[in-house]
C-alpha positions in Angstrom: 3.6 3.7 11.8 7.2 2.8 11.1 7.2 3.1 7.2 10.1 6.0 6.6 13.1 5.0 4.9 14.1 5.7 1.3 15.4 9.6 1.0 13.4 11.9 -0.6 15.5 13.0 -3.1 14.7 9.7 -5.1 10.9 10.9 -4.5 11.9 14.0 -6.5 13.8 12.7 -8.6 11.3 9.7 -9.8 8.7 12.7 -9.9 10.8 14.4 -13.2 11.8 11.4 -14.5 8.5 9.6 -15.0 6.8 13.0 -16.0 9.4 14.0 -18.5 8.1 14.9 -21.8 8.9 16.9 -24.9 10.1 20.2 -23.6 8.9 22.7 -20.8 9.5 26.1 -22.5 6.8 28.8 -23.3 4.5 28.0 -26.6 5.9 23.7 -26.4 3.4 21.1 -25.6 3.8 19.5 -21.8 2.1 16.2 -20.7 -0.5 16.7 -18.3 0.8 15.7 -15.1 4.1 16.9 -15.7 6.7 18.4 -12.9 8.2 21.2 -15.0 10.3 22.4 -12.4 10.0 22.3 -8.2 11.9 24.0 -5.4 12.5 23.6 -1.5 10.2 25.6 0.4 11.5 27.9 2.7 9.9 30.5 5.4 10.1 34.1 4.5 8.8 35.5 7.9 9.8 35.2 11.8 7.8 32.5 13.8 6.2 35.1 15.5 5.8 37.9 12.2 4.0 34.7 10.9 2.0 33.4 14.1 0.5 37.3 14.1 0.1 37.8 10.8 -1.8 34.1 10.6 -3.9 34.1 14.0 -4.0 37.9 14.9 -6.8 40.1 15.2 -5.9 41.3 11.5 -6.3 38.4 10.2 -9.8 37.1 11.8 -13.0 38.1 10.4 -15.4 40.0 13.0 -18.4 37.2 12.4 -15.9 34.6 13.3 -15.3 33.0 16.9 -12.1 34.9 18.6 -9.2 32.3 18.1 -7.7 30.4 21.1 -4.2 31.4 20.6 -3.1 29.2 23.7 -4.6 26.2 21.2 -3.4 27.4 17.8 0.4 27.5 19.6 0.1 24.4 20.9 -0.2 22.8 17.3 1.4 25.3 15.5 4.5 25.9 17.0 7.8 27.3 16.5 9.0 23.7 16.1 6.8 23.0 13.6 6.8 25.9 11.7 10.7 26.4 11.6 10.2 22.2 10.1 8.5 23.5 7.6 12.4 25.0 5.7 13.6 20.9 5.4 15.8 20.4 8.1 13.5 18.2 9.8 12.0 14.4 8.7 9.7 15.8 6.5 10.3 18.1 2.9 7.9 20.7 1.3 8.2 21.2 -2.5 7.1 23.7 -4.6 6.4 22.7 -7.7 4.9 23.9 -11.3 3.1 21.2 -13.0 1.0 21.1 -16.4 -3.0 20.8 -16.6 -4.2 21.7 -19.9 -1.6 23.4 -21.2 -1.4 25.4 -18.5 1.3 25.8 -15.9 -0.4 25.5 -12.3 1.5 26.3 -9.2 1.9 23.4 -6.4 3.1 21.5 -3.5 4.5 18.4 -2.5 4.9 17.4 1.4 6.3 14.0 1.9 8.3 12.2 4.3 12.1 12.3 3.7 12.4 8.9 4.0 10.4 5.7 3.3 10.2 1.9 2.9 7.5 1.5 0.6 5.0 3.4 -1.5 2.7 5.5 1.1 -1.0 6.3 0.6 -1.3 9.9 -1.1 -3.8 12.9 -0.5 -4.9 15.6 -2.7 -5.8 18.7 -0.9 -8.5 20.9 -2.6 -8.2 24.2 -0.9 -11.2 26.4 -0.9 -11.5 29.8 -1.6 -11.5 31.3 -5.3 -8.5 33.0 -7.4 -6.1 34.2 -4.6 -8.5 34.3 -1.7 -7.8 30.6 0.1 -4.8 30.1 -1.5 -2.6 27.1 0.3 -1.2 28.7 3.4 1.8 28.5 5.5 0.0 27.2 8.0 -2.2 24.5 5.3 1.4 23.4 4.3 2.3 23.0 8.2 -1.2 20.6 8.8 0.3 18.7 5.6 3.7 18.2 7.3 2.0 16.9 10.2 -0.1 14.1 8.2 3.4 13.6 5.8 4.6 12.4 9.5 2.0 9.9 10.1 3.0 8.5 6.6 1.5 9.9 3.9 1.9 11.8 0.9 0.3 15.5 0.2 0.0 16.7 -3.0 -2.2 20.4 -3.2 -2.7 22.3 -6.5 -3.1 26.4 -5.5 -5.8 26.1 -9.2 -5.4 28.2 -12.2 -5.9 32.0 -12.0 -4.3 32.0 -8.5 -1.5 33.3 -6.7 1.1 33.1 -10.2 -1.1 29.9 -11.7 -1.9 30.6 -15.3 -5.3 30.4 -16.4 -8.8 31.5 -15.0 -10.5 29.9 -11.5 -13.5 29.0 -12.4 -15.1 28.1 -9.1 -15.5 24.7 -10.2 -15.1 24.5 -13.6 -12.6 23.5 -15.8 -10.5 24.2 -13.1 -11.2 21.0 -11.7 -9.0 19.2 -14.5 -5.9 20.9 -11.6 -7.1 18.3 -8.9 -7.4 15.5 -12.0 -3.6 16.2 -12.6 -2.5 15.6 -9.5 -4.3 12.1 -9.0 -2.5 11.6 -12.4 0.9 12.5 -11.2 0.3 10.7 -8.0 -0.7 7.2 -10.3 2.5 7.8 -12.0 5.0 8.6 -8.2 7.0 5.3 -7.7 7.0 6.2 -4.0 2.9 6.4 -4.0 0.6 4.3 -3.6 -1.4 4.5 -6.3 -4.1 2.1 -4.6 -4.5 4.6 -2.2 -5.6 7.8 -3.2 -7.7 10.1 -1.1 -9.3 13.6 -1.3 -9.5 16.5 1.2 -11.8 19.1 0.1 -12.9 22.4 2.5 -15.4 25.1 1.4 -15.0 25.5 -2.3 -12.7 22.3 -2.1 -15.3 20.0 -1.8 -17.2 21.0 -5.0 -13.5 20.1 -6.2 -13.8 16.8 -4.7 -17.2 16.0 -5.7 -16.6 16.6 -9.5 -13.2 14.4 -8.9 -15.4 11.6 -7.6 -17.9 12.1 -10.6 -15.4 11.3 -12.6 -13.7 7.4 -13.1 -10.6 8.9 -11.4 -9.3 6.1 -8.9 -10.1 7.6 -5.3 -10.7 5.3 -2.3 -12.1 7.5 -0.5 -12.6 11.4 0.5 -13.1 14.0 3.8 -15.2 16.8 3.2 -14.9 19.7 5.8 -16.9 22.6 5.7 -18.2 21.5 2.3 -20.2 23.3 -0.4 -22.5 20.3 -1.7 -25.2 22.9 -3.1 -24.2 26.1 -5.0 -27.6 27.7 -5.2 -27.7 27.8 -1.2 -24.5 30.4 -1.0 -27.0 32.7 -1.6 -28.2 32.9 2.1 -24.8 34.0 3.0 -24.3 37.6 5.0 -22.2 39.0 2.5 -24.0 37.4 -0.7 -24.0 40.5 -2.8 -19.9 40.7 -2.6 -20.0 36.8 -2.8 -22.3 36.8 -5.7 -19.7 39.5 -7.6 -16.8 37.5 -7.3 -18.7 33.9 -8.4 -19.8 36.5 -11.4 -16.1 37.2 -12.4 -15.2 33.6 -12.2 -17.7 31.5 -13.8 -18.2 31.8 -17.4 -21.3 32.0 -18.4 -22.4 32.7 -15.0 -26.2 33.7 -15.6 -27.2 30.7 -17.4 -25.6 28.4 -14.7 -27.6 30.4 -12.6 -30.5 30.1 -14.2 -29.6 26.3 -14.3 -29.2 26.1 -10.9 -25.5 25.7 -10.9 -26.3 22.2 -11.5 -22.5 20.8 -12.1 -21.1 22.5 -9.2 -24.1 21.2 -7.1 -23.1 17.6 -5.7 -26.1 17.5 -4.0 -28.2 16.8 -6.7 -26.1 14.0 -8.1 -25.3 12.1 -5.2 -25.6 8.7 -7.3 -22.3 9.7 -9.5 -20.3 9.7 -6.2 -18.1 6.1 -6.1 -16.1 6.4 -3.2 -16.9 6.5 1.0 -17.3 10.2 1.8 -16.8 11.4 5.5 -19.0 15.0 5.8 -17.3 17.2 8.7 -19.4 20.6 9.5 -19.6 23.3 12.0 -23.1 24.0 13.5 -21.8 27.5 13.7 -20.7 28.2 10.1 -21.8 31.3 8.6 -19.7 30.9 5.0 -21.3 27.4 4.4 -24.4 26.7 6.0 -24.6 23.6 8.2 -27.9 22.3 6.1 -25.5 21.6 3.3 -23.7 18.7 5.1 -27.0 17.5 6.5 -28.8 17.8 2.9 -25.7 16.2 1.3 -25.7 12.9 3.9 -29.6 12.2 2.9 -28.8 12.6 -0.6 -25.9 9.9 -0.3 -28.4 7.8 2.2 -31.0 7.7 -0.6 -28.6 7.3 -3.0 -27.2 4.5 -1.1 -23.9 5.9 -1.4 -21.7 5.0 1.4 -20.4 8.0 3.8 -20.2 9.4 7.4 -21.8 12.6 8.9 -19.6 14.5 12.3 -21.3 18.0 13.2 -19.9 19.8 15.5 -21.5 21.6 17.9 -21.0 25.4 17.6 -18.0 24.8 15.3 -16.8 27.6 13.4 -15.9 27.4 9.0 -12.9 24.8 8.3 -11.2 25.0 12.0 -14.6 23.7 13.2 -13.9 23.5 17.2 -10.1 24.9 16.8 -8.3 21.3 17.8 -6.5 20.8 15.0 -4.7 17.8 16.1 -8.3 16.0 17.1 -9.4 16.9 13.5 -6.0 15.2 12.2 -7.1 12.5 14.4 -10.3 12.3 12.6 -9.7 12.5 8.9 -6.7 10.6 9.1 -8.3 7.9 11.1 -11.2 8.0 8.4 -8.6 7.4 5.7 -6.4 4.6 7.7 -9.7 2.9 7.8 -10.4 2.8 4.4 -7.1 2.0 3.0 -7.2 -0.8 0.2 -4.1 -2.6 2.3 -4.1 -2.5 6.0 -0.8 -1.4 7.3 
């Protein structure tokens, strides 16, 4: 995949150009989409203050699977991680960017170079508010796939980490991931043919409203998915699960009462236009396995196009802890539904 050639500053550069509008000060109007300002992300911690503080005991919660930390240094290295600052073939921008009036906190991870526009993917984190905010390590998998010749563009949603607004789980919150498909129709060095989604956990309601939309996606990876709102209920910690949905969904006893119907894909299936690859753990506690397999019969009798992987045992979002075979995967997926071969 030799397609790495025109410097990324133009990429940056094109970005505030094309998105320019009126002004970006407090109380003035911005155009959705916009780039009101962006800067070169840089590592605040040690490789190894970071590897603990990431894959350590701390950090790992007692239902989980103990983590490999042989496997998690073999991909996320010191290398990669110390890449991560710009000195290396591929940049990571922070940026600020308007939805709504709002000003919602960002990234872009692109190639430094290129010789024509590349296919882009938005990444729908999961998590709500600052839990499952992007992570140094997200931004690190993003490098990798920027590498193999894409771009990465990943909203961290309003109401989290310094994003204005309120998360909403699902909600108008969604009009963040609708953005960035926007600014990436609008990026000179994207190709706007080739959009994708990547949605885990809360991400894939994310992706699933995008695709409900008439936004253009080609095509979308769902790992770990929530396809059926009403089913969080069987989690081990529902009562401190069902407290936080409480503070971020407005209105949250009549959508309730309704089922959660908009945040529930499953029960729509017919309004999703794109291929859909469904990527699931048999051992996730956080999202039950049964939503992947009651999502796949719902596309099947919907005859909606998509793919179904379980994986045996596998654990919530790291699934079987081979990061580079689950690159392999969704980024084969997405080479093989690209609108021009390359």
């Amino acid at each position: 995949m030799s397609r790495i050639r025109v410097n990324l500053r133009s990429l940056l550069a094109g970005i505030i150009l094309v998105f320019i509008s009126a002004e970006s000060s407090d109380g003035l109007s911005v155009e959705n989409a916009t780039v009101i300002s962006r800067e070169m992300y840089k590592n605040t911690l040690s490789y190894d203050q970071w590897f603990k503080r990431a894959f350590g005991s701390e950090s790992r919660n007692p239902s989980d699977p103990p983590v490999d930390q042989i496997k998690m240094r073999a991909y996320f290295s010191r290398t990669l991680y110390e890449s991560l600052d710009g000195a290396a073939d591929v940049t990571v921008t922070r940026i600020v960017y308007a939805s709504d009036g709002l000003r919602i906190k960002g990234f872009v991870v692109a190639p430094k170079h290129q010789d024509h526009p590349l296919p882009v993917v938005v990444w729908c984190r999961g998590g709500v508010a600052d839990f499952g905010m992007v992570t140094t390590g997200d931004l690190a998998i993003m490098s990798n796939w920027a590498r193999r010749g894409f771009i990465i563009l990943a909203s961290q949603y309003r109401g989290s980490t310094g994003s204005q607004g309120h998360d909403e789980e699902g909600g108008a919150d969604v009009h963040d991931v609708l953005a960035l498909v926007e600014m990436a129709q609008r990026m000179p060095e994207a190709d706007a043919g080739n959009i994708f989604l990547y949605g885990y956990s809360r991400g894939a309601i994310m992706v699933y409203e995008t695709m409900e939309t008439d936004a253009p996606i080609r095509g979308a990876v769902i790992n770990s998915g929530v396809s059926d709102f009403r089913d969080l209920s069987n989690r081990p910690d529902a009562k401190e699960f069902e407290d936080l949905m409480r503070a971020a969904i407005p209105n949250y006893d009549s959508e309730k009462a309704g089922g959660f119907y908009s945040r529930s894909a499953v029960r729509w299936p017919e309004k999703i236009h794109a291929p859909v690859l469904i990527l699931h753990g048999t051992g996730d506690w956080r999202v039950r396995p049964a939503q992947a397999l009651h999502m796949a019969l719902a596309l099947q009798e919907a005859n909606r196009p998509y793919d179904l992987i379980m994986i045996s045992g596998g654990a919530h979002v790291c699934l079987d802890g081979n990061q580079k075979a689950l690159d392999d995967t969704i980024l084969g997926y997405i080479d093989a539904h690209l609108k021009h071969a390359r």
